[in-house]
Steps between C-alpha positions, in 0.01 A plus 500: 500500500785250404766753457350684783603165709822496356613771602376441870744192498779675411451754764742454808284407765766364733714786481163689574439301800811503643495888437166542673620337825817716510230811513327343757794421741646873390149643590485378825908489600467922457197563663627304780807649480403913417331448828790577733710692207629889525289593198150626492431391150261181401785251334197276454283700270832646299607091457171429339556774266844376375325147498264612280715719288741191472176284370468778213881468397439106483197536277704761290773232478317233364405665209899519367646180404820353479608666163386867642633480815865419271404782328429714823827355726721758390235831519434408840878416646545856370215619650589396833862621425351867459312467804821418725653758324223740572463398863893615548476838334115568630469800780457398877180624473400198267763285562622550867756299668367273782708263697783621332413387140278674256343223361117619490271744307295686712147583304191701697235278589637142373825475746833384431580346099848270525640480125700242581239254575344535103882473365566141671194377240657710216854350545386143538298535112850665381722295602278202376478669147880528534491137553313398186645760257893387571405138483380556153783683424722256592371161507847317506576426824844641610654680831590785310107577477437436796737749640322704227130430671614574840627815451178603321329371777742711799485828274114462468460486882775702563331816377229444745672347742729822517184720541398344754785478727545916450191584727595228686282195509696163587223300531365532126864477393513163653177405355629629125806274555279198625269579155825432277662226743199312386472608107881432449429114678219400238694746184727206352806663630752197565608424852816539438423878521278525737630286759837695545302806546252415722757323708719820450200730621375297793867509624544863473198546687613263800807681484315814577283404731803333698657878457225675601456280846886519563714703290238838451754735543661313156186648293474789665888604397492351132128470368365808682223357641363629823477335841125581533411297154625179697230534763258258339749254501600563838134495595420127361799355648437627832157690502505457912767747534401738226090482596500914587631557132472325173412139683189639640307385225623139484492508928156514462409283219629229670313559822225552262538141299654297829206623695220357217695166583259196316137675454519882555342728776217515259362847271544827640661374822831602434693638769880568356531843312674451171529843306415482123319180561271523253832532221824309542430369846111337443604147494580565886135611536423213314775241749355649806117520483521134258774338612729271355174341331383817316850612420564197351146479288637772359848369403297239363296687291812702410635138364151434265587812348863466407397109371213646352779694312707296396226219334442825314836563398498129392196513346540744263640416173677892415859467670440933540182409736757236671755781582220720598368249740856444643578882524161526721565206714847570638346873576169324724732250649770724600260761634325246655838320698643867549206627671427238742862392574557859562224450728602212718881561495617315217568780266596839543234750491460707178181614489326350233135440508334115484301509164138527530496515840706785656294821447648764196331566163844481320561172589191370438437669147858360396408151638141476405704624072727202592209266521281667205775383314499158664109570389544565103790217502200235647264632277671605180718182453310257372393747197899476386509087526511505091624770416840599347762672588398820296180548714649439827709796425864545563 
C-alpha cells in the first residue's frame, strides 16, 4: 500500500492536467471548426484516437528511465533518420507529394504518418547524449572544445536537418534549428562562440529578408531561388494586396481573430471561413468564437506548461534529463509563438501545427513522446538521487 502511494506521488499530475485541458479545448476548437470545412471526414473522432494512442506512448515511456533512454538516444535518431530517408525514396503511391513536398506516409485506413514529427523527439535525446558524453570527455574547460561540441552538435542535426529540407518542409527545419538554438544556450559552450554566431546568423537573415523585399531579382540571378518561393513573405508584409493568392489565409485569420474582439461570438457561431481550420489555422477558430479572453486562456495555459518545464528541468538532478528538458521546451515554445504569430501577422506563415491542439496524429504522437519523457524524467528521478555515476549510465 505504501509503495503503492509512492509511486502515485511521483506521478505527474500537473503535466496530466494541463494535458487534459489541451484535449478538451482541441475537442471542441475541431468540431467547431470541421463544421464549415471542405472535408467529409469526422476530425473529432480521428483526434480522440491519436489522443488516446498518445496516452499509450506516455505509459510506454515511463517505464524507461534516464539510463535507458541514454542507451536508446542513438537507436532512435537513426530510426527516424531511416524513416526520412525512406519517405524520399518511397513510391507516390505511399509517399505522394502534396503541396509540393512529400513529407507524409499515406497508410489505408489510419491517414497520413509525418516522420518528421517522431525525429524532432529523437534528435533532442541525441543531441543531449552528445552533450553528456563530450563533457566527460573533456572536462577542462577550453574554446578549442567547444568548437569541438558545436560541430558535433551542427553535424548531428545536420543529417536530419538535410532530410528534411529535400521534400521540402521549412517549417520543421525551423523548428530543428530552434531545438539546437536552445541545447547549444544551456551546453557550456562559452559566449565568446556563440555570440558571434548568433549575431552573424540573425544578420544574414535580415540581410535576406531586406533582399527578398527589395533586391529579389539579386537571389534570383546568384542563389537560384525562384520568385514564387518569396510569396509568403510577400504575403505577411502586405497580405491586403496578395489576399487572392498566398495571403488568403492570413486575410482571413485576421478577420477571423479582429472580429472575436474581447469575448468571442460564442461556440459554433462562427461566420468567417478559414480553410484547414481545424490544423494550422485553429487558434483563429479559437480568436473568433472566444475572443481575446479564450485565446488568451490558452496562451496562458501554454505558459503553465513551458514553466511546468522548466521546474522540471531544474528539478532533476541528471544534467542528460536537463538537456532533454531544454531540447523539448524550445520545440513547444517555438511551435507555440510560430503558430499563433503566424496567425495574427507577426510571423510569417509556415505551416506548422499548435501542439495538442491543431488536429494531426503525427504531431500529437511526437508531442504526447516529448512529454512521456517529461513523464519518466518526473517519475524516474528521484530513484537516481544516490546513486553513482556507474548506474546513471554514460
Amino acid at each position: 500500500m505504501e509503495n503503492r502511494r509512492y509511486r502515485t506521488d511521483r506521478f505527474d499530475w500537473t503535466l496530466t492536467l494541463l494535458l487534459f485541458l489541451f484535449f478538451l479545448i482541441s475537442c471542441v476548437a475541431i468540431y467547431s471548426a470541421q463544421g464549415s470545412a471542405q472535408y467529409d471526414r469526422n476530425f473529432l473522432i480521428m483526434q480522440v484516437f491519436w489522443y488516446v494512442v498518445g496516452a499509450a506512448i506516455i505509459l510506454v515511456s515511463i517505464l524507461f528511465d534516464t539510463y535507458q533512454y541514454k542507451r536508446l538516444s542513438w537507436y532512435l535518431y537513426c530510426f527516424g533518420l531511416l524513416l526520412l530517408v525512406a519517405l524520399i525514396v518511397a513510391p507516390e503511391s505511399i509517399a505522394p507529394v502534396r503541396n509540393g513536398a512529400k513529407s507524409w506516409f499515406i497508410i489505408k485506413k489510419i491517414g497520413q504518418i509525418q516522420p518528421s514529427e517522431f525525429v524532432k523527439p529523437f534528435l533532442i535525446l541525441a543531441l543531449s547524449r552528445v552533450i553528456i558524453r563530450h563533457q566527460e570527455l573533456y572536462q577542462e574547460k577550453a574554446l578549442k572544445w567547444d568548437f569541438l561540441l558545436l560541430l558535433k552538435l551542427g553535424v548531428t542535426t545536420a543529417v536530419p536537418l538535410g532530410l528534411i529540407m529535400l521534400q521540402p518542409d521549412l517549417g520543421t527545419g525551423l523548428v530543428i534549428l530552434a531545438i539546437l538554438t536552445g541545447m547549444i544556450l544551456v551546453s557550456g559552450i562559452s559566449w565568446k562562440i556563440i555570440l558571434p554566431i548568433y549575431s552573424a546568423g540573425t544578420s544574414l537573415g535580415a540581410l535576406i529578408l531586406y533582399l527578398v523585399i527589395n533586391k529579389p531579382e539579386l537571389l534570383e540571378k546568384y542563389l537560384k531561388v525562384k520568385s514564387y518561393q518569396f510569396l509568403r513573405i510577400y504575403a505577411w508584409i502586405d497580405p491586403v494586396n496578395n489576399e487572392s493568392g498566398a495571403g488568403f489565409h492570413l486575410m482571413k485569420s485576421l478577420s477571423a481573430i479582429g472580429s472575436g474582439v474581447l469575448t468571442g461570438k460564442g461556440f459554433g457561431k462562427r461566420e468567417v471561413y478559414i480553410p484547414e481550420g481545424h490544423t494550422d489555422f485553429i487558434f483563429s477558430v479559437i480568436g473568433e468564437e472566444y475572443g481575446f479572453v479564450g485565446g488568451s486562456i490558452l496562451i496562458g495555459l501554454y505558459f503553465m506548461l513551458i514553466y511546468h518545464l522548466i521546474r522540471t528541468a531544474l528539478d532533476t538532478n541528471d544534467p542528460f534529463n536537463t538537456y532533454v528538458c531544454t531540447g523539448i521546451i524550445s520545440m513547444i515554445t517555438f511551435h507555440v509563438f510560430q503558430n499563433i504569430g503566424m496567425t495574427i501577422q507577426v510571423l510569417p506563415i509556415t505551416g506548422i501545427p499548435l501542439p495538442f491542439i491543431s488536429y494531426g496524429g503525427s504531431s500529437l504522437m511526437g508531442n504526447m513522446f516529448a512529454m512521456g519523457l517529461i513523464y519518466s524524467i518526473r517519475y524516474h528521478h528521484r530513484n537516481y538521487m544516490f546513486a553513482t555515476d556507474k548506474s546513471l549510465g554514460t
